[in-house]
C-alpha positions in Angstrom: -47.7 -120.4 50.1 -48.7 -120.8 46.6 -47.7 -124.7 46.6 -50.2 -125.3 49.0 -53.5 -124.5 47.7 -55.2 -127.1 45.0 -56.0 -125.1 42.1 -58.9 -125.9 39.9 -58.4 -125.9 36.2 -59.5 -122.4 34.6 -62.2 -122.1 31.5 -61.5 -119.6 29.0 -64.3 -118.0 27.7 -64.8 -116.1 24.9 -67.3 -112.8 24.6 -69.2 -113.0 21.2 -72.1 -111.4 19.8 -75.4 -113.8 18.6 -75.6 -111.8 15.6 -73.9 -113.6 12.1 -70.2 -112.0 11.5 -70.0 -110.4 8.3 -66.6 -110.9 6.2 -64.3 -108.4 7.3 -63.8 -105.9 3.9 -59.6 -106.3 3.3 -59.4 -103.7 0.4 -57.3 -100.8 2.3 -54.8 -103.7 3.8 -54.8 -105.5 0.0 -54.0 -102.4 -1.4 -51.8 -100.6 1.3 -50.2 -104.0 1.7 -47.9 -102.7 4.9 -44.6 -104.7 5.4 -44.0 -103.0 9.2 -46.0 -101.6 12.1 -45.7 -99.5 14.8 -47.3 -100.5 17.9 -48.2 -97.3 20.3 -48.7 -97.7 23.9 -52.7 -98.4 24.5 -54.9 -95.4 25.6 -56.2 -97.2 29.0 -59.4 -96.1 29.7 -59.9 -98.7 32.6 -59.1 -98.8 36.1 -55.7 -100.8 36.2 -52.7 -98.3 36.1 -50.7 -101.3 34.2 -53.3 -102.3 31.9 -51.5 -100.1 28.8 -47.8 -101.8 29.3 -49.2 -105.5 30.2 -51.0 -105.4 27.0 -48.0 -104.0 25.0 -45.6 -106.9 26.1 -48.1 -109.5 24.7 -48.5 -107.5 21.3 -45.5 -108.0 19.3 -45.1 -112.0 19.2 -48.8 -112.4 17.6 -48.0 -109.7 15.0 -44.6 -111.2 14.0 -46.3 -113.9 13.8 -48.7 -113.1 10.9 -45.8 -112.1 9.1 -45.1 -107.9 10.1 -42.4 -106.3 11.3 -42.6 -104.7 14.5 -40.7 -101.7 16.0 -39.6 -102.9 19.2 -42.2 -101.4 21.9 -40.0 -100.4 24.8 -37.1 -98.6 22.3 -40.3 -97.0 20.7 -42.4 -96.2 24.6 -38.3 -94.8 25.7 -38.1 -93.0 22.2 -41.0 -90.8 22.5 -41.2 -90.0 26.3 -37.6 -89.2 25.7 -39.0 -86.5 23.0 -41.4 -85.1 25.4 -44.3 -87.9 25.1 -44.4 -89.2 28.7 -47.9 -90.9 28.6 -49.6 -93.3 26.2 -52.4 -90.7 25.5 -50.1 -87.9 24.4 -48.3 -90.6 22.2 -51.6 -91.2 20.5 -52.1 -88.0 19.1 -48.4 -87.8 17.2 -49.2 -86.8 13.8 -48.8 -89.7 11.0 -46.3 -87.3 8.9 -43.9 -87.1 12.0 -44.1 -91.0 12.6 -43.4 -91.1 9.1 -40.3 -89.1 8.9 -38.9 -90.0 12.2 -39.7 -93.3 12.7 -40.5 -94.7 9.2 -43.3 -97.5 10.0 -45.6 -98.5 7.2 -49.0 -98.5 9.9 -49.7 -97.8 12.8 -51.4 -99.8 15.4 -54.0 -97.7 17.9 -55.3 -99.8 21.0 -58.1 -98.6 23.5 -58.6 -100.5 26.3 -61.7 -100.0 28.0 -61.8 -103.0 31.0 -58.8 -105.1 32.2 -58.1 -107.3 35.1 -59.6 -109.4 37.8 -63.1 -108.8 38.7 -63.7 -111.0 42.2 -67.7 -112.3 42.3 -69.2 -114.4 45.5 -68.7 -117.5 43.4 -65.4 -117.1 41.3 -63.1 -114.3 39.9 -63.5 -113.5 36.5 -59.8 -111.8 35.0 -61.3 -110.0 32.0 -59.8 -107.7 28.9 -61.7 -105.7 26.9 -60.9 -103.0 24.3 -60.5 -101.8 20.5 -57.6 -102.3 17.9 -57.5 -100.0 14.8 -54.5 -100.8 11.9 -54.3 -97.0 10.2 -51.6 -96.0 7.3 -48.7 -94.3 8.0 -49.3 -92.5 4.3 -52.5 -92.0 4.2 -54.1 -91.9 7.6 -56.7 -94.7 6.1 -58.0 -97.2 8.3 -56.5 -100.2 7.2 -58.4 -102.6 9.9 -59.6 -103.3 13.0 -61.3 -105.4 15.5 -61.9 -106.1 19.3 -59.4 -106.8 22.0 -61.7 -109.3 23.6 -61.1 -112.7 26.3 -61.9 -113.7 29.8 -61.2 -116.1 32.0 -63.1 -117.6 34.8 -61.6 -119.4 38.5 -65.5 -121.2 38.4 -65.2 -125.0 38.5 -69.1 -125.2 38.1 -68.9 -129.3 39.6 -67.5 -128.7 43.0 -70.9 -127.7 44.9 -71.3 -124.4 46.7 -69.1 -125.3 49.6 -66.3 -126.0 47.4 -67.0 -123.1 45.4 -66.7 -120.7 48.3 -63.8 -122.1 49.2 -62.1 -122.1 45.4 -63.2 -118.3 45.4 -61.8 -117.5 48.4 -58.5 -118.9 48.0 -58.4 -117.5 44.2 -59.2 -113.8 45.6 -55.8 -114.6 48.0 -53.6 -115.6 45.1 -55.0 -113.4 42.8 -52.9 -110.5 45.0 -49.9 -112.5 43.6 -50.8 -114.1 40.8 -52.1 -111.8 37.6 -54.1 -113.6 34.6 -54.2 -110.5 32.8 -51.1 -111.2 30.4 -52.2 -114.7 29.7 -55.8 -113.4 28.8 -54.2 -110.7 26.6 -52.5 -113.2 24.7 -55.7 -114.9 23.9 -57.5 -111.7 23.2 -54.9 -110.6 20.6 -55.4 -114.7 19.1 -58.8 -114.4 18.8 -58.4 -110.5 17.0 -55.8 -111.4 14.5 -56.7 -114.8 13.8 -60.1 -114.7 13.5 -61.6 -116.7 10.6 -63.5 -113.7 9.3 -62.2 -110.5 10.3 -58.8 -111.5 11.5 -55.4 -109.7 10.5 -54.3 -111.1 6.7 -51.0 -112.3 6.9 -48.0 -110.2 5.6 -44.9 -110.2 4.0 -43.0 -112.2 6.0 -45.5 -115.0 6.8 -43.2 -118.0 7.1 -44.9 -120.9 4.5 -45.0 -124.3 5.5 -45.0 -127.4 3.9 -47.5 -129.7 4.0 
């Protein structure tokens, strides 16, 4: 069915305050200067039952990316439901000294996610993700860093009159049941977090340096 239906290209669009961003304060990360991190499943505060494992599959590549090492999530997620942890809101209250001892990550990584997935509007369908990352030491329970989980995408062509709009919507809402944007619009959430000019993630140890 899917090859049948015309599909208009999608906008991304970003959420973003008016107000002037204020360079993000790096002193704990400088100093703690972390080398691995442990991702813990998200606490999912919204109403998509997958929203805490769909964002924990797009986590690791951006943070390998900026140079960390990152515990594998689903040996990590089996690890601790196999020690009596079965949801992601038990596994965020593990004290730091037993993460320390057992598992031996530098930081830890909290995420709360507060709105996820496909919201459908008379126009267009809007797949959105919203939430709150926090970096904390694994020593010294400092925070380290943080920022918001934060993208959207829109199915709204804006050029194709309302006609063609109703129809867009309508055939967007029908493959929507099949196809999920979520993933896709976690992976520019976690782009726009860590590599924010301002407040992203500072790169660690293992940054690869290219030449230019």
């Amino acid at each position: 069915m899917m090859s049948y239906f015309k599909f208009y290209p999608l906008a991304f669009l970003f959420i973003a305050g008016c107000a002037t961003v204020q360079p993000y304060n790096y002193e704990a990360l400088i100093n703690e200067a972390p080398r691995s991190i442990l991702v813990i499943p998200p606490v999912n505060n919204s109403v998509d039952v997958n929203a805490s494992y769909t964002y924990l599959s797009t986590v690791t590549q951006p943070l390998a990316e900026k140079g960390y090492y990152v515990f594998p999530v689903s040996v990590i997620d089996n690890f601790l439901k196999e020690n009596g942890l079965p949801t992601p809101a038990e596994m965020n209250n593990i004290p730091l000294d037993k993460i320390h001892e057992h598992i031996g990550a530098d930081a830890v990584l909290y995420v709360v996610i507060e709105n996820w997935g496909q919201e459908y509007q008379v126009l267009s369908s809007v797949t959105v993700v919203q939430g709150y990352a926090k970096l904390v030491s694994v020593k010294t329970g400092e925070l380290l860093w943080d920022a918001p989980i934060v993208a959207q995408q829109s199915s709204n062509n804006g050029n194709q009159g309302l006609i063609g709009a109703l129809v867009t919507a309508a055939i967007t809402q029908i493959a929507g049941n099949v196809t999920d944007y979520s993933p896709a619009v976690s992976r520019l959430a976690n782009n726009v977090a860590f590599n924010s000019a301002k407040r992203g993630l500072l790169n660690g140890p293992y940054k690869l340096k290219t030449e230019k």
